[in-house]
N, C-alpha and C positions, 0 to 999 in steps of 0.2 A: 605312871602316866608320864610320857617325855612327847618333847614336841619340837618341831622347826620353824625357824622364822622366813623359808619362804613359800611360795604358792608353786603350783605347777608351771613347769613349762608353757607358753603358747606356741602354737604352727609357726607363727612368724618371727617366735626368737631364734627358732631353729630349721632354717631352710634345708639341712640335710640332717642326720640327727646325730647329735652331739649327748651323751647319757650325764646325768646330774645326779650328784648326792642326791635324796628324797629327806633319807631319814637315815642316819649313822649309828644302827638301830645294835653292828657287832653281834649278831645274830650266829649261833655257832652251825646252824642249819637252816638258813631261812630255807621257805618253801612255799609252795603254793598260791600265788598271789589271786585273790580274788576278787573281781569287783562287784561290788552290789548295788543293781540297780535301783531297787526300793529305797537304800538309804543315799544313795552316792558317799561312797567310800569303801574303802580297800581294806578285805582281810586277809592275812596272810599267817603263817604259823614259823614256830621254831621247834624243828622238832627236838632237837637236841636237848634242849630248855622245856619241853614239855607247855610250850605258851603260847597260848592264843593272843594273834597282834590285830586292832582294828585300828588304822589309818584315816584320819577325815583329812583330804585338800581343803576342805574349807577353812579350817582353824590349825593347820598344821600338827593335830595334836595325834601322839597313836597312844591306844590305851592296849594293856596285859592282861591277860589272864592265865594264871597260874593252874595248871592241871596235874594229876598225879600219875600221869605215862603219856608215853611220846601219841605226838599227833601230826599223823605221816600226809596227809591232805584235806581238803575242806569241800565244800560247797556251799554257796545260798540255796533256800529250800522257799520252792513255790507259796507258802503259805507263813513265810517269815522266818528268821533263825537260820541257823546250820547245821551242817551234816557232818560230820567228822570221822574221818577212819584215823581209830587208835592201833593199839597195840595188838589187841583181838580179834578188836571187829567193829561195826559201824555204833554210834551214837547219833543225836539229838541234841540242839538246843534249841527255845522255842525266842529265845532274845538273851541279849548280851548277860545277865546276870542268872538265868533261869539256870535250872539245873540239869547232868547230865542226863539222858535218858538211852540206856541204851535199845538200839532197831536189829531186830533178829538174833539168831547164834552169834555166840561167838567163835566165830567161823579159823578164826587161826590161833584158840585157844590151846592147843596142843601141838604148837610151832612155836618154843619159847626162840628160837634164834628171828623169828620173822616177825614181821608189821605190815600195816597198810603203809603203802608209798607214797603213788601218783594215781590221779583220776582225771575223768570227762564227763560231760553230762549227756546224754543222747537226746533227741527233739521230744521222746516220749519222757523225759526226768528221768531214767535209768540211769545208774551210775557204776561206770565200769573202770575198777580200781585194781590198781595191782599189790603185790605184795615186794618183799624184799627179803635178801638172808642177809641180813647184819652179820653175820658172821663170817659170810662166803663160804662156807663149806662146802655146799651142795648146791646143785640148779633147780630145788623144789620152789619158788617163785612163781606166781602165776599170777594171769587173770582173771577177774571175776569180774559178774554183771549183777548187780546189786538196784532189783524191784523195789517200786515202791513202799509196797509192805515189809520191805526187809528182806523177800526171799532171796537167798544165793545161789548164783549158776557159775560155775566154776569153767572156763571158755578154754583154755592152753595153760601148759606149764614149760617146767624144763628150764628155769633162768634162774640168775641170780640178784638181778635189778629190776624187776616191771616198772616203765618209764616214758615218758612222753605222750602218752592217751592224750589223742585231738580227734576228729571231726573234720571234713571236709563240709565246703558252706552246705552241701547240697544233702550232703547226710553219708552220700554212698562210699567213700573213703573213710576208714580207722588207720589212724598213724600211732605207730607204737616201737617202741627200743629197749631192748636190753643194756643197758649202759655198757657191762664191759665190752659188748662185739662191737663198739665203735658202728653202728649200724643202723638206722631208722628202717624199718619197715613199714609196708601197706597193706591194706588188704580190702577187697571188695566187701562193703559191707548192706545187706538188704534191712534199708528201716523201718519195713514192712515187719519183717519178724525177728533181725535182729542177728540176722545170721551171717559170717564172716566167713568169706572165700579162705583159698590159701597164701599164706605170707609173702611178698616178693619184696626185692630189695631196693628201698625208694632211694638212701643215700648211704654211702659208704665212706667215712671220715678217715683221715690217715691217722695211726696207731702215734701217740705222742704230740697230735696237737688238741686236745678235748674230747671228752666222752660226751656223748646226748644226755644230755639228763631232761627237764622241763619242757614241755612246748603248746605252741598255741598256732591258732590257723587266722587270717587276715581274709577279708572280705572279698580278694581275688584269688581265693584258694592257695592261696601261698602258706607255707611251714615254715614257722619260726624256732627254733632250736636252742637254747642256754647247753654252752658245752661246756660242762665242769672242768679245770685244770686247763682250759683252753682260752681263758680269757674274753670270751667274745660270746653274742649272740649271733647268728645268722637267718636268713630268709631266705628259703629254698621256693624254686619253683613250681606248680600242681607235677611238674615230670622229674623232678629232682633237682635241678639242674642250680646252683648257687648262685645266686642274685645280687647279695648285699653282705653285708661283716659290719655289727656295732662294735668295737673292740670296747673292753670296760677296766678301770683301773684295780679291780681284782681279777685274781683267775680263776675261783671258782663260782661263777653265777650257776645256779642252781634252775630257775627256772623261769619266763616269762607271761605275760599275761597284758589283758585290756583293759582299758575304764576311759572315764573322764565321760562328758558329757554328750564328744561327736566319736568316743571309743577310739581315740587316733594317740591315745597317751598309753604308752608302753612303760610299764614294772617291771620290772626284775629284783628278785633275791639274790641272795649269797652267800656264802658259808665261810667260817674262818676254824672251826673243826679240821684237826689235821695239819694246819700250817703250822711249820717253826717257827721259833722266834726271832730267827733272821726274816722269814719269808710275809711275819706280823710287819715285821720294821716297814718292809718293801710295798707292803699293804695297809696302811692302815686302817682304810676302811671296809676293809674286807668283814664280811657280813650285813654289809649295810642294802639299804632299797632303793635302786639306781631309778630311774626316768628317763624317758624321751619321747619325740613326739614322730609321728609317723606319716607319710603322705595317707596311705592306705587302711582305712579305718577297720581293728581287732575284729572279731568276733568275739561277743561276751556269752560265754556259754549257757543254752538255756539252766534255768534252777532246776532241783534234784526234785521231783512230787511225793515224798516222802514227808 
């Protein structure tokens, strides 16, 4: 258990927004920032570390938890606990000490190169996760839509990074990226049944300054984006179009997220995996869980009903 000695941001200390240490946390992969509205406080994970992080702003404190394989994203789950996609496939906890439980096949048990990555929750708690090749070998990566009961619907493939799974406020937008195409795409999505038009291309990054990794959507349908090796988050328009640039004093933020009480407090992770030891010197707190406050209040994703 490690903890900080300050409190969140408020609106009025930060009239534009200005990102703050949180938690100097050296996370070799943060990921996932989540917030939970039942308890007010932030979970987030390391996947690299294999460890569940739960964050309280009230008492600065974040507490670990050690697991025995990587834990690629999270959710809070309608009925309390979490949902976690591992190595294979999804689990269960029903509160912070309880034990795993794993929910359906283990769906990517015979993909030892791959994992769960990144997720979103849809308004019905469906959770549509993607996978990853750690190894980059190949473009079998996909994603999938993961029922409450656990059943899996296997939606597209063909990548190497499944990434950025958000939600537009109204349901009918899925924002999704391939990390290395430097690319965010869209796609009409019916919440009626769940079904996903074809992909068009919502924004196209220039090759060398960030990859899309993480994102999340803002209360005026805007995209928020953590670009890995690009230093910065940005907020894109409902039509693409580039709005705003948080620059952060690492360069790989990994991915952003909502909380606080009016949801106007922005998280971001980050990773220190992969940097030199010149690039450590230049950073040093790279991996750590940055903050800021935001005019335009997150969307905090509904919980998973599983």
């Amino acid at each position: 258990v490690s903890s900080v000695s300050f409190a969140l941001p408020r609106a009025s200390d930060y009239p534009h927004p200005m990102p703050t240490l949180l938690l100097d946390a050296r996370a070799d992969l943060g990921e996932s920032p989540r917030w939970s509205v039942r308890e007010a406080c932030l979970y987030w994970v390391d996947i690299a570390a294999q460890r569940l992080h739960r964050f309280d702003p009230a008492t600065g404190t974040n507490m670990t938890r050690q697991f025995d394989q990587p834990i690629g994203c999270i959710a809070p789950r309608a009925g309390g606990g979490l949902v976690l996609g591992m190595r294979d496939g999804i689990a269960t906890i029903d509160d912070w000490d309880a034990p795993l439980r794993p929910l359906g096949a283990p769906f990517l048990a015979d993909q030892p190169d791959y994992r769960c990555n990144d997720a979103a929750t849809d308004a019905h708690g469906n959770w549509w996760l993607g996978s990853v090749d750690e190894a980059k070998a190949t473009h079998g990566a996909a994603l999938y839509r993961i029922a409450p009961d656990g059943e899996v619907t296997r939606l597209f493939g063909g990548m190497t990074t499944c990434n950025g799974a958000a939600f537009s406020p109204d349901g009918r937008t899925f924002y999704h990226a391939d990390t290395p195409t430097h690319a965010i795409r869209a796609f009409d999505h019916d919440p009626a049944t769940g079904t996903l038009g074809s992909p068009r291309l919502f924004h196209q990054f220039d090759h060398g300054t960030g990859r899309p990794d993480g994102a999340a959507v803002d209360a005026e349908g805007c995209l928020w984006s953590a670009l890995f090796d690009g230093g910065r988050v940005v907020r894109l328009s409902p039509s693409g179009e580039l709005l705003q640039t948080v620059d952060l004093p690492v360069s790989r933020p990994t991915m952003i997220g909502f909380g606080g009480d009016d949801a106007r407090t922005a998280f971001v992770t980050s990773a220190r995996k992969g940097l030199s030891d010149e690039q450590l010197e230049r950073e040093p707190h790279a991996g750590g869980l940055f903050t800021f406050r935001v005019d335009v209040p997150g969307l905090i994703a509904p919980p998973f009903a599983g």
